[in-house]
C-alpha positions, 0 to 999 in steps of 0.5 A: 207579186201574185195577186190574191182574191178572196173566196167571194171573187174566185167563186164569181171568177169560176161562176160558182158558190164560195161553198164550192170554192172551199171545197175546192180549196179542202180538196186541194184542187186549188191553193190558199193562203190564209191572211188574217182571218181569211182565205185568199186564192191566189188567181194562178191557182184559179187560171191552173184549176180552169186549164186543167177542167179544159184538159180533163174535156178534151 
């Protein structure tokens, strides 16, 4: 199974504020899930959203 981060993780993760991690999730560069009353980011999403930065660089 495919771990999960709360927005607060994938936000360290990518060395941003969790408001960009929203906006991101909104914007649909990267998926959530809602669990409870979260939100989880599912570390593919996070790993997909940095290659395709790198590949948008190149």
């Amino acid at each position: 199974m495919e771990a999960l981060l709360r927005v607060e993780e994938a936000a360290e993760l990518l060395k941003v504020s969790r408001w960009t991690v929203y906006r991101l999730i909104k914007e649909r560069e990267l998926l959530s899930v809602k669990v409870r009353n979260g939100r989880r980011v599912p570390v593919e999403s996070v790993r997909d959203y940095v290659r395709s930065l790198i590949a948008d660089a190149a």
